[in-house]
N, C-alpha and C positions, 0 to 999 in steps of 0.2 A: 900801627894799630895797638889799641892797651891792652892789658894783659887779660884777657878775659875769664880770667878764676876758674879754671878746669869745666869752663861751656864746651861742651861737643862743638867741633867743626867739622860743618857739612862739606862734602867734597864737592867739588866742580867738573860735570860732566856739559859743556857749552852746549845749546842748539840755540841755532841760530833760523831765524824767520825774515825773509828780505820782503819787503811791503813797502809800493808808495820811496824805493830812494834808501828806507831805512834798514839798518839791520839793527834787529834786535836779539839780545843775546840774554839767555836764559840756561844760566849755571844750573839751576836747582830744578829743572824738569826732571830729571830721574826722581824726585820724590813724590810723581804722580804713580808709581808704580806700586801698588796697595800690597798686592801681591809678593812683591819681593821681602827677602827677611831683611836685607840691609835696610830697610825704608822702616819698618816696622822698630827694627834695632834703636837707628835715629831717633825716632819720636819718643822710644824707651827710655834713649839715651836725654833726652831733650826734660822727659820729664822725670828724669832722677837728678838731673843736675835743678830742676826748680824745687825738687822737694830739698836739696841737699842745699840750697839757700833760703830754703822757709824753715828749716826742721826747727829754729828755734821760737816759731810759733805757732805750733803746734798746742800749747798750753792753750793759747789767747785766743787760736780759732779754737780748741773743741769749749773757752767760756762763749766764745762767741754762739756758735754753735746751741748750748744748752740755752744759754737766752734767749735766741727765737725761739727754739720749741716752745722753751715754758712761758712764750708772750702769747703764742694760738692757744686754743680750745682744740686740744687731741682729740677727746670724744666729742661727735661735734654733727648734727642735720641740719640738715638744707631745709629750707621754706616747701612742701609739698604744692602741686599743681597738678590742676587738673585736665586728664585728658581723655573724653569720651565717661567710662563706665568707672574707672581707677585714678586715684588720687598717688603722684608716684613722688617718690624724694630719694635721697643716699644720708649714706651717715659714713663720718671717719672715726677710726676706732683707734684706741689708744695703742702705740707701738706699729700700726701697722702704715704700712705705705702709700695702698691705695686707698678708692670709694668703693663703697660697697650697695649697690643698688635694690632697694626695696616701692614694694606697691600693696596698694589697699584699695576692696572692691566699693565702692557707691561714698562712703563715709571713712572719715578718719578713726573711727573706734572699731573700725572692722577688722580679722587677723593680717596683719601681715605676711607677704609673700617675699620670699625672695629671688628676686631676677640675677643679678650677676655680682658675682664676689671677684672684684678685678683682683684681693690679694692672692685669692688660690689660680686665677690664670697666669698668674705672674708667678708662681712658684719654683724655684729652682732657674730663673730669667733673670740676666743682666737687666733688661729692659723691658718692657712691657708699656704700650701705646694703646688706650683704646679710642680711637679716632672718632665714629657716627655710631650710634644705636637708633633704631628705628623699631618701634611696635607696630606689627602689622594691624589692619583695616580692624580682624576681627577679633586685637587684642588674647588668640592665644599664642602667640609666638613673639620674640625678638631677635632682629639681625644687627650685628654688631661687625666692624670694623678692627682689627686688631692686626701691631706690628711687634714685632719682638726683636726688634734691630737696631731701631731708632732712625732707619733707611726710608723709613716713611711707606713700607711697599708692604700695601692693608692688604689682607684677606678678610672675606664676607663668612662668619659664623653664624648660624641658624640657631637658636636653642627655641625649643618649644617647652613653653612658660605651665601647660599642664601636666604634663611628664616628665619634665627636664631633660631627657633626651637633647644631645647635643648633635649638630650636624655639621659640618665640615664640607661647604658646597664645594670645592674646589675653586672657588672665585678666587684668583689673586691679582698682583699687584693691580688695584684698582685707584682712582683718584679719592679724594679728600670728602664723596659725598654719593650716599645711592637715594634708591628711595623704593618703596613698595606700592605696586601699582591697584593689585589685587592680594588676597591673602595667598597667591604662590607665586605671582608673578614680582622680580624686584629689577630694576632697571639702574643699571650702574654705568659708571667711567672706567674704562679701562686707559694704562698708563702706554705712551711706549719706551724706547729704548732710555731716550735723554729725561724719560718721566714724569712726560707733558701729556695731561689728559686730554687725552686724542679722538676715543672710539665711544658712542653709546650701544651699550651690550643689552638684552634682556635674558635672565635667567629664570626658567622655571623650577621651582622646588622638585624636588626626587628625581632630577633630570641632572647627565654630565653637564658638566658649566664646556669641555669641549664642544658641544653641542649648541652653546649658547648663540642666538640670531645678531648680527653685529648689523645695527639699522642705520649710521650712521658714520662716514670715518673724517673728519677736519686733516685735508691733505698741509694746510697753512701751518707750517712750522712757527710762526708768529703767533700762532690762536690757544687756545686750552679750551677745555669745555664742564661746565659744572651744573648739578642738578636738584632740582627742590620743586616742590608740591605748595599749590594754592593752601589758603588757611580754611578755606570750606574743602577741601581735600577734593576738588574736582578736574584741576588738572594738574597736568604734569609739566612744568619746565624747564628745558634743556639750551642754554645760553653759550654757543660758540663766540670765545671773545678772545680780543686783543688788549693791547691797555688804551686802543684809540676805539675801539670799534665792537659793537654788539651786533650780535643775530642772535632772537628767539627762537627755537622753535615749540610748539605744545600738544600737548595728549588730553583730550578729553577722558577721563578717568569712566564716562558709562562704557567705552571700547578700549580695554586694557591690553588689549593685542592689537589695539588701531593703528593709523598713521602717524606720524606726527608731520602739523604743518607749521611750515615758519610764517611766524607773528610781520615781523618785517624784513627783508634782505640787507645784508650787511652792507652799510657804505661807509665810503672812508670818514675818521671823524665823529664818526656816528656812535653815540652810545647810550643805552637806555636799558631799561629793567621792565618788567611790568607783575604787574600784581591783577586778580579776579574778583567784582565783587557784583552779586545783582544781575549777571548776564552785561556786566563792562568792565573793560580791561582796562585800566590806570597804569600809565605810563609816564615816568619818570624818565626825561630827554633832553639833552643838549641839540636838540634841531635847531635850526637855525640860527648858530651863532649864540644859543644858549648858554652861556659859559659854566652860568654854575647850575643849568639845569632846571626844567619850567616842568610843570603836573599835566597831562591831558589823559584825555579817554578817549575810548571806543567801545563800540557795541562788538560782540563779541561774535556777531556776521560782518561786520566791517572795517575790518583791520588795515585797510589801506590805510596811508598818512593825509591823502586828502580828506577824510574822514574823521580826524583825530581833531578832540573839543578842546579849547586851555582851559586848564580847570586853574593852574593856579599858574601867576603869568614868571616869565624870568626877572630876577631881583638881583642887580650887580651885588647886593652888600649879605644876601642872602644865598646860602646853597642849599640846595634842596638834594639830600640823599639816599634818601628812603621813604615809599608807602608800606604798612602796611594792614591788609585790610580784613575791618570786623563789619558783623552785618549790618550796622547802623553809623559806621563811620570809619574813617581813615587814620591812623595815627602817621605823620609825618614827621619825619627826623632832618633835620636842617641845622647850618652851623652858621651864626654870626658871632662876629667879635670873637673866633675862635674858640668858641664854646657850641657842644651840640644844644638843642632846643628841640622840643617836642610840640608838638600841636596837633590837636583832635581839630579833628576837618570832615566837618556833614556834609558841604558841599558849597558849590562856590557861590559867593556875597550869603553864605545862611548866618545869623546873625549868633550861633550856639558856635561856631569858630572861635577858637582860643589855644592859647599856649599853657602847658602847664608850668603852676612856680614852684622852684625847689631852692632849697632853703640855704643854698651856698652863692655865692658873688662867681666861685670858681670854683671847678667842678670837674667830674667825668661821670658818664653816664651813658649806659649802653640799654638795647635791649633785655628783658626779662623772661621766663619763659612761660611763653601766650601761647599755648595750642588749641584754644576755645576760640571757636568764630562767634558763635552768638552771645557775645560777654558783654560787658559794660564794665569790663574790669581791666584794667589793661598794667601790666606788671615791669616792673624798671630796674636796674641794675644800678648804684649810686653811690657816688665816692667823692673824694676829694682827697688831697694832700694831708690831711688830717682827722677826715674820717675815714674809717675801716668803710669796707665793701657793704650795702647795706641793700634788702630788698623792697621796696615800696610796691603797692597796688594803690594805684588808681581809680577812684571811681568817676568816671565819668560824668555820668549826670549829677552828682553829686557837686565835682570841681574839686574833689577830697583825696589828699595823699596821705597816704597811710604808711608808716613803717609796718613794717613785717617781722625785721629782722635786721639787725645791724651784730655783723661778727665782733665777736667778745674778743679782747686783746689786754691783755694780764696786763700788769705793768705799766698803765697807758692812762694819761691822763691829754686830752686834746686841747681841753685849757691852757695847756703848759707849751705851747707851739702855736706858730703863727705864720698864716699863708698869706701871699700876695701875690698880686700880678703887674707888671709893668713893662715898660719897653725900652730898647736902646736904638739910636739912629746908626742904619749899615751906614757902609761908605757909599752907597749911591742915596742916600739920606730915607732911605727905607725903614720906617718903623718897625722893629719886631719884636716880638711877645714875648716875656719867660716869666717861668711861674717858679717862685721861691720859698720852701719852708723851711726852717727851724725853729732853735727854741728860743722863748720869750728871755728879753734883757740879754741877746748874744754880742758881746763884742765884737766889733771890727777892727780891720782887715780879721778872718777869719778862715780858716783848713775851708776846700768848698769841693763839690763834687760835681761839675756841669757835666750832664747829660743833653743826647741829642739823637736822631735819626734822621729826618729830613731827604726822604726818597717815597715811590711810589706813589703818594699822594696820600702818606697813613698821615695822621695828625698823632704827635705824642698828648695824650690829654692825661690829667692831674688825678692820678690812679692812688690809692692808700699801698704801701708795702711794710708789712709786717717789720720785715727784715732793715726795712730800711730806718727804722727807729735804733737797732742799734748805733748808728754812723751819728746823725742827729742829736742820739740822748747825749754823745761822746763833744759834741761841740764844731760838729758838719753843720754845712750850710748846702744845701743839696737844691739845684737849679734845673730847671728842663729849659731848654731853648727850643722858641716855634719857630726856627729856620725854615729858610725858603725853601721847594721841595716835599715840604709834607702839604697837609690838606688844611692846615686849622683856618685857614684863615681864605677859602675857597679855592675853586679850581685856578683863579692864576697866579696863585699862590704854588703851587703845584707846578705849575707849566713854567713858572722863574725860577725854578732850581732843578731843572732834568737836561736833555740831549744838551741842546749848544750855552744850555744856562747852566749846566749844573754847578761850575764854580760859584754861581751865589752863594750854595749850599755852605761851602768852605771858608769863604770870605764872611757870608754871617756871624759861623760860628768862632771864626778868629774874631770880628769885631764887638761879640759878645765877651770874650775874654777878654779884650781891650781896658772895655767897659767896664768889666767887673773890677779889675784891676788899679784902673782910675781912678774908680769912685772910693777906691780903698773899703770895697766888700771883699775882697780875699789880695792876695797876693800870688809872683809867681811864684815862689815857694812854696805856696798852701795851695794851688791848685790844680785839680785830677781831675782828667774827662775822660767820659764813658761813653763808648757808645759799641753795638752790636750788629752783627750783619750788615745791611748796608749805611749804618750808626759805624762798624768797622771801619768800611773805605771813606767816612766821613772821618778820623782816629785817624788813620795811615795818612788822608789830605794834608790833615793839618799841622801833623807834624811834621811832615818835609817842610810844608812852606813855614811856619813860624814856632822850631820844636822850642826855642829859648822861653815860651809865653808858659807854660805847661812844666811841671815837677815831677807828675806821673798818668802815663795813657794806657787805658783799660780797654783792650780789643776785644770783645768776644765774638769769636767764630765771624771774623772780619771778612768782607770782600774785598779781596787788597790788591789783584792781578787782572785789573779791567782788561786788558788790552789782549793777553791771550785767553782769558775767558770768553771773550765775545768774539774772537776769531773761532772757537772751535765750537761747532753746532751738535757735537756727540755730546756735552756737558747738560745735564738737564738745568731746564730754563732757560741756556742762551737765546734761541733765535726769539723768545717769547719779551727775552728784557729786551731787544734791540729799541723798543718805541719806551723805552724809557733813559738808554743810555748813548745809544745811537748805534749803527752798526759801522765798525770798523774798517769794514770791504769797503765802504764809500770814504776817500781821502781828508774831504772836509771835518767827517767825525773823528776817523782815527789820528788825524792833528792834533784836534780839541779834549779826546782821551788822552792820547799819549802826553798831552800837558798838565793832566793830574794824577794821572795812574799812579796808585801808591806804589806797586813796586817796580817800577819803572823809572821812578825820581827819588828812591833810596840812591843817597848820595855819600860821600866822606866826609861828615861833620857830627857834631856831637849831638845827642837824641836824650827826652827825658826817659826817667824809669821808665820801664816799656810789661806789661803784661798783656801776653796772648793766650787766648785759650781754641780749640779746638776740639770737634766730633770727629771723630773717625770714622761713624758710619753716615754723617752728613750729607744729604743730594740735596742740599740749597747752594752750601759756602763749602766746596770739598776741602780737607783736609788740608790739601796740599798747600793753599793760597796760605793759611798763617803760618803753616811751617815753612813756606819759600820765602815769608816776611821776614820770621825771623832768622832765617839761615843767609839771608841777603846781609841785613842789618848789622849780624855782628862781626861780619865779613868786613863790615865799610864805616861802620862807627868808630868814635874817634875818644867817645868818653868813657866811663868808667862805673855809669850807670846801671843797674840791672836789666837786665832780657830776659825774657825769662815765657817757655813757650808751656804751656800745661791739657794736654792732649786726652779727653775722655776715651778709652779705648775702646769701650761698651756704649757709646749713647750717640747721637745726632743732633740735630741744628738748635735743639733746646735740651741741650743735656741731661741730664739724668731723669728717668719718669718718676721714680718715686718721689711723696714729698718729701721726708726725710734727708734722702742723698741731694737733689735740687739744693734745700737749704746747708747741706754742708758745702756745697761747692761756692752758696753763695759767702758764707762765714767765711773761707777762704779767702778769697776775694776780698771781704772788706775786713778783715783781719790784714791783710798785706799794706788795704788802705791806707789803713789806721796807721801801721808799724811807719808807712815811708813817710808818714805827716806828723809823727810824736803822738797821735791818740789813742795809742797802742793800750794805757789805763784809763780805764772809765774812771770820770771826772767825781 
């Protein structure tokens, strides 16, 4: 083994796990132990030795650093919307970290209120998360969601918005979403151990939350459950799901202490949403072999499935993702050719059906925020590779998109950059998707940064990043690959890179670097790939099987120990991923794991530059997995490269809350970029 320049070496405490014939043995279990101070020492130690091989750019991250601030707009409002009686918006204020949320009564010239100063609750806080806020029915009060760990584990604050009076309901660790049924009544997720929204709870205002009625409990370790309110604010529901499988259940909001009855019963395969509009419930469903998903209705006394109309039929080249719904019409969110698309839908064959046009070839574009049901305005989120975030309102009967607001970014000219989209053939002669910017008149082969995640069924789409113009201005060429795995390009898209597929995932993104390299757009020496969380154990795949393609791989907060993570169901999320990754107790999956598990197939051969970073209050990607990567790794490596593990001691699965600290960590990062590619001076 090379000499690895005063890196900490982890010690080996073996356990061993016999499964299926195999014994697997795992030196670095003892660094699941949080609590110990050797464990805490280690990661100390792990991140003084990566600072004690960066300290000499330190100069070049804090330029980096000062260039993105001074590329955003420090003082800086949001587009205001309307909800009910108050027009509400936030602003960021110069120096400080957080938003600062304000409202205005009838009209925008009316005084200003203000609701919550996230920098004073973050005072004297490593961390500060504020998760959901919710205005109650009758607009005197807000309940708010707040973590100070970065553990993800919210409690439900009350402030009442005409006193300020704050309250402290005792509600904690709840999941990711509540909601207010009545002006006392708020109906929440509760978590349990492994952190999987499990229970629906109702709490009444001025009452102990011990007290709280627990109406419902998901015994399915596979299920989680999550909760949201119609857009006419008349029911409530509550979606027991799996990643194959839905169950509704809903609350008519005129009995806030009612029943809740379930919409459909859960069957395998089965998965749907549904929206309220008119006394009919619209239901977005994969029934019947659906793949990417068909629109029907029901009358809202007839909720059986023999009862349900097709409003809009299934479309192999079309997925259908979302309704949702206004009093005169339906917006739908659907994806072809890997791009999302929008469509206002009156109703089916009405001849006022239409998709709305936005002004890029390529694109991303999420929703806006709509809390008006009786609107004809309907509001967009919109970007692209080269425009900044921008907010559009649509008017409807119009056919008219309207900027609102597109974010100012100093330094930045979009003319001066140039986006495209194209495809390379995998090795099963599968066409796939990646979307490419930089700047105008860039030389090739060229320094490149491929990007990728390709799990769950998220689709990476073509988002603006501030920060990412420094890499760019410097003479990056910065890549997203739509591997198989994510959603861009429908659900069996999706389904060909998970459980017994998921090696497509791996194999795309190695024959994407292929490609790149071929065509002489970058070289190995010029080129770094990123990718995070399950983007990680896509990082850890690929470079076992092909690290020679690759010069330097950017982990962050990696999933990289499939195989004992999905054995142990006290981990929060495990039994939940199993229908995404398979479950190991069955032989067939844990073969097909055990034949990519990144750490699993750390082997004795040479690796490129390697950066990990890590949360240490993380319950997505625990800690331990990139520190057992790289404690494995430099165990077994055979080169000469950098390791290098860099350990947030205060933050969680998305590192730092403030923006400020966020962006110094990303400067970091592409500060090291730069250094291991020669772009270390701006050109």
């Amino acid at each position: 083994m090379p000499e690895q320049n005063n890196a900490p070496i982890a010690k080996k405490e073996p356990k061993v796990t016999k499964i299926f014939g195999n014994e697997l043995v795992d030196d670095y279990f003892w660094l699941r132990g949080k609590e110990k101070q050797e464990v805490i020492d280690y990661l100390t130690a792990e991140n003084d030795h990566t600072k004690a091989k960066t300290n000499h750019l330190e100069p070049f991250v804090d330029e980096l650093f000062t260039e993105m601030k001074n590329r955003i707009k420090e003082d800086d409002e949001s587009v205001p919307y309307k909800f009910k009686d108050y027009y509400y918006y936030n602003k960021n204020e110069k120096g400080k970290e957080y938003k600062i949320y304000y409202r205005k009564h009838l009209n925008l010239e009316s005084k200003e209120e203000l609701i919550i100063d996230v920098n004073e609750l973050a005072k004297d806080l490593e961390y500060c998360k504020i998760q959901t806020m919710k205005i109650s029915p009758n607009q005197k009060m807000i309940a708010y969601s707040i973590d100070n760990t970065g553990y993800e584990k919210f409690s439900i604050i009350i402030k009442n918005l005409e006193t300020g009076k704050v309250t402290v309901t005792g509600v904690t660790n709840i999941g990711w979403s509540f909601e207010w049924a009545d002006d006392k009544t708020i109906y929440y997720i509760l978590r349990d151990e492994a952190q999987r929204p499990y229970a629906l709870k109702r709490h009444i205002l001025g009452t102990s939350a011990e007290t709280d009625v627990e109406l419902f409990e998901e015994k399915d370790i596979k299920r989680s459950m999550s909760i949201w309110k119609s857009k006419d604010q008349k029911y409530l529901f509550v979606n027991t799901e799996s990643t194959t499988s839905s169950e509704v259940h809903y609350l008519e909001l005129t009995e806030p202490l009612g029943n809740f009855k379930v919409f459909h019963s859960r069957e395998k395969g089965h998965e749907y949403t549904i929206a309220h509009k008119n006394d009919y419930f619209y239901v977005v469903t994969n029934d019947d072999k659906s793949t990417n998903f068909k629109l029907m209705r029901t009358t809202i006394n007839e909720t059986a499935k023999e009862n349900w109309e097709e409003i809009i039929a299934h479309n192999d080249a079309v997925r259908i993702l979302y309704a949702i719904a206004f009093v005169n019409y339906l917006v739908i969110l659907k994806r072809h050719d890997g791009l999302k698309k929008l469509e206002i839908f009156y109703g089916k064959d009405d001849k006022r059906n239409h998709d709305i046009e936005l002004p890029e070839s390529v694109y991303g574009l999420w929703f806006g925020d709509n809390f008006e049901y009786t609107t004809d305005i309907f509001r967009i989120r919109y970007t692209s590779l080269i425009t900044p975030m921008s907010i559009y309102e649509y008017h409807v009967d119009k056919k008219k998109l309207e900027l609102m607001k597109e974010d100012e970014v100093k330094n930045y000219n979009k003319d001066d950059y140039v986006t495209t989209r194209t495809y390379f053939d995998a090795r099963d002669g599968v066409k796939v998707p990646i979307s490419i910017v930089h700047k105008k008149g860039l030389a090739t082969p060229a320094p490149t940064m491929l990007y990728a995640y390709g799990s769950y069924g998220y689709p990476m789409d073509t988002n603006f990043s501030t920060t990412l113009v420094s890499l760019i201005e410097r003479g990056m060429i910065y890549i997203i690959a739509h591997i198989r795995g994510g959603g861009e390009l429908g659900r069996k898209w999706y389904d060909d890179g998970k459980m017994l597929k998921k090696k497509n995932s791996f194999y795309d993104f190695i024959d994407c670097a292929k490609y790149l390299i071929d065509k002489k757009i970058t070289s190995k020496d010029q080129l770094v790939i990123a990718g995070g969380s399950a983007g990680g154990l896509l990082m850890g795949g690929v470079m076992n099987m092909n690290p020679e393609l690759f010069h330097l791989v950017i982990a962050r907060v990696p999933f990289i120990d499939v195989i004992n993570t999905m054995l142990d169901e006290s981990i929060p999320l495990t039994a939940q991923e199993w229908e995404e990754w398979g479950n190991p107790n069955d032989k067939e999956y844990f073969d097909y794991m055990l034949s990519y598990s990144p750490y699993d197939n750390i082997e004795a051969k040479d690796y490129p530059h390697t950066l990990v970073t890590a949360g240490l209050n993380d319950p997505r990607v625990a800690y331990w997995e990139p520190a057992k990567m790289v404690a494995k790794l430099r165990a077994l490596k055979t080169d000469k490269n950098d390791l290098l593990l860099k350990t947030n001691m205060g933050a969680g699965h998305g590192g730092a809350s403030g923006r400020y600290e966020h962006m110094k960590e990303t400067a970091f990062i592409y500060g090291y970029t730069l250094d291991k590619i020669g772009l270390a001076k701006k050109k």
